[in-house]
C-alpha positions as CSV (number, residue, x, y, z in Angstrom):
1,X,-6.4,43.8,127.6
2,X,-2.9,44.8,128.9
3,X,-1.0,48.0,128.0
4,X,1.0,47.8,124.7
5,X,4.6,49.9,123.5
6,X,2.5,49.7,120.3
7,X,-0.1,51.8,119.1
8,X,-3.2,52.2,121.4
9,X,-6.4,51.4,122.3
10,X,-9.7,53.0,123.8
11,X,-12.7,51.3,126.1
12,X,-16.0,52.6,127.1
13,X,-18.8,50.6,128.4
14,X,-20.1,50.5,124.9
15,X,-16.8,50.1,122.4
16,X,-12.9,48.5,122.7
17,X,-11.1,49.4,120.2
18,X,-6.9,48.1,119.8
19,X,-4.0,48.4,117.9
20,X,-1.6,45.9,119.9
21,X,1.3,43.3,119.3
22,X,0.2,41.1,121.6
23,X,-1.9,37.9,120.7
24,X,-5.7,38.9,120.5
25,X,-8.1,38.0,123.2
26,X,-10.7,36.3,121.4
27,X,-12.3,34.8,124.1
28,X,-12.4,37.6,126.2
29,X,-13.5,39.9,123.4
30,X,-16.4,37.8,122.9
31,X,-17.4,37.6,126.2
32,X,-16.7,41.4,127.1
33,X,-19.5,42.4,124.0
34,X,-22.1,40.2,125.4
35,X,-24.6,41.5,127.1
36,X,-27.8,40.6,128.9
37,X,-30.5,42.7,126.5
38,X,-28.5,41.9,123.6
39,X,-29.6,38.1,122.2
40,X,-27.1,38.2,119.6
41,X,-23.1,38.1,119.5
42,X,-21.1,37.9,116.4
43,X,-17.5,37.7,116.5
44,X,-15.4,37.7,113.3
45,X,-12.0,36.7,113.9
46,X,-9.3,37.0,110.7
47,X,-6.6,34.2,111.0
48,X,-3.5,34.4,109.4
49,X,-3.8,31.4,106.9
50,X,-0.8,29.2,105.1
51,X,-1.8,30.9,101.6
52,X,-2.4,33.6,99.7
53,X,-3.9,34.1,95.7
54,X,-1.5,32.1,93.7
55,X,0.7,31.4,96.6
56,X,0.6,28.2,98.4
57,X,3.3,27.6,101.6
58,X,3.2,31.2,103.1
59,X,4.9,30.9,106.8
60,X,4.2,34.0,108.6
61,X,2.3,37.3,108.1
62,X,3.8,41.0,109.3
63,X,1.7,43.6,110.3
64,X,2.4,47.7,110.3
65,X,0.0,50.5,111.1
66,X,0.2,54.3,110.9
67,X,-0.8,53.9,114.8
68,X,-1.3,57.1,115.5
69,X,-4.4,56.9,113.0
70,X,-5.8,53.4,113.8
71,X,-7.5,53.8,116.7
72,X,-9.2,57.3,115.6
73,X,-10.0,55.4,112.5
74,X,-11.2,52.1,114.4
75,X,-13.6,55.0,116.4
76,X,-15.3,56.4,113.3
77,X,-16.2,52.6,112.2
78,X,-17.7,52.0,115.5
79,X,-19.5,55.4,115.1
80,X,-20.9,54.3,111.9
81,X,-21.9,51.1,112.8
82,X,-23.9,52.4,115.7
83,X,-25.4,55.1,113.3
84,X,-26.6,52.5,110.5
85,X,-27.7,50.1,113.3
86,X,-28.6,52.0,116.8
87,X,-29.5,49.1,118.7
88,X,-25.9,47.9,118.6
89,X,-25.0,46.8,121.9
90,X,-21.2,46.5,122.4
91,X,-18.5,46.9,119.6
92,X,-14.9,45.5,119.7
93,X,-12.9,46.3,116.8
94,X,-8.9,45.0,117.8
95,X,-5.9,44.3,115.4
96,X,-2.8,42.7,115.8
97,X,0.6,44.7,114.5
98,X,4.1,42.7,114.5
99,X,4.9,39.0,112.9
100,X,2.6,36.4,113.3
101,X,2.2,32.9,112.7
102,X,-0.1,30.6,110.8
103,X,-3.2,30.1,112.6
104,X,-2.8,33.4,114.9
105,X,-5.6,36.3,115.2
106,X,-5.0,39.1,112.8
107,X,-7.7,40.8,113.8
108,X,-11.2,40.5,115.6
109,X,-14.5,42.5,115.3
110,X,-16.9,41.5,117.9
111,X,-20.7,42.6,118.1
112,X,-23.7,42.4,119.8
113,X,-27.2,43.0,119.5
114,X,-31.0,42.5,120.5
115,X,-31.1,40.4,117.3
116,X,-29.0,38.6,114.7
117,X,-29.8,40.5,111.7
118,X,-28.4,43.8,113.3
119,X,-25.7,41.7,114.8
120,X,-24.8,39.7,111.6
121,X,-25.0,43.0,108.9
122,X,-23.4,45.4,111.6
123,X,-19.8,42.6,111.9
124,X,-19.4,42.7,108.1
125,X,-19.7,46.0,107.5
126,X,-17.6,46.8,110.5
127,X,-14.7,44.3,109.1
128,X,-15.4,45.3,105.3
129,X,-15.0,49.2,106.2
130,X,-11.7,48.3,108.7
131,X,-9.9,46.2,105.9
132,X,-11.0,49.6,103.3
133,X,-10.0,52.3,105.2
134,X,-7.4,51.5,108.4
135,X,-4.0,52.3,107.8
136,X,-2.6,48.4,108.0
137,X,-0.3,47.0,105.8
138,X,1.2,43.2,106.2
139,X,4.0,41.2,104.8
140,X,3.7,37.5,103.9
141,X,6.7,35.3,104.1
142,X,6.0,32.0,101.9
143,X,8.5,29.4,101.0
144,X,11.5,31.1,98.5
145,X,9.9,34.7,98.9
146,X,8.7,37.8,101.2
147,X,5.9,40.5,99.6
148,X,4.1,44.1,101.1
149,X,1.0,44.5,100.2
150,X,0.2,41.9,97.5
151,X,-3.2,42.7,97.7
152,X,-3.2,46.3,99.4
153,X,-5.8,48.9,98.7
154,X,-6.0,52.4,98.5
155,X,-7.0,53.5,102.1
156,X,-9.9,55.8,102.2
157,X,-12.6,57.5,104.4
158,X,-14.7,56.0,106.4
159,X,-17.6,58.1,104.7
160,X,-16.1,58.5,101.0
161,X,-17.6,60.8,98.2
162,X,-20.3,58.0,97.0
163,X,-21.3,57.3,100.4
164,X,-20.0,54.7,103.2
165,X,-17.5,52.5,102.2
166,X,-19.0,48.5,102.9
167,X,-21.8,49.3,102.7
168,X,-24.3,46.3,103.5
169,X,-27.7,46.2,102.5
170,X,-30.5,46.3,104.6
């Protein structure tokens, strides 16, 4: 992925994690966490979509991040993914910033794995914990109207005080 003015990003051989306003490289995300031992790849992608609860006609999503904490924050979810799941092969956990348009990537988490189980239950806890406790906040613009977090959460730890947060069962 190139350089971005926005944010930051990290890569090892094993984890890619982003914060950028460019469009997200789905393809090459998928293909970068595939590996030869690992017989499974799951790739999540989060599109922005042309509605919300109650709100039909949105237009355009914005996205803003307290970047100098994303990328930290996108390392301990890879952390605890390859805790709860050590045969994890490669993890890519990259989200967009800035306005985009129906239909563009929001964000992707892409994983892999000897087997799909792992592969499967490791993606949605990876996306469930980035959406619970990344600091990312996005505006939706919808015919007659603009809103901040309609449906915003309280950010928290990625290891809160009654254990992980998305927490999948095994």
């Amino acid at each position: 992925m190139k350089a971005n003015p926005v944010g930051s990003d990290k890569t090892d051989t094993k984890t890619r994690l982003a914060l950028t306003a460019d469009p997200l490289p789905v393809e090459e995300l998928t293909r970068w966490v595939g590996q030869p031992d690992c017989g499974a790849v799951v790739v999540f992608c989060g599109n922005a979509r042309d509605h919300a609860e109650g709100r039909p006609g949105v237009t355009a999503l914005e996205y803003e991040a307290y970047d100098a904490q994303v990328v930290p924050r996108l390392g301990e979810i890879a952390d605890g993914a390859r805790q709860r799941w050590p045969d994890l092969g490669r993890v890519a956990l990259v989200h967009r910033t800035g306005p985009l348009e129906v239909g563009e990537a929001a964000v992707v988490v892409a994983v892999s794995s000897p087997h799909r189980d792992t592969a499967f239950e490791a993606g949605r806890w990876c996306i469930d914990t980035l959406k619970a406790t990344v600091p990312i906040w996005k505006s939706e613009t919808w015919d007659g109207g603009e809103n901040w977090g309609a449906d915003a959460q309280h950010i928290v730890d990625v290891e809160g005080p009654n254990g992980p947060v998305g927490e999948v069962a095994r």
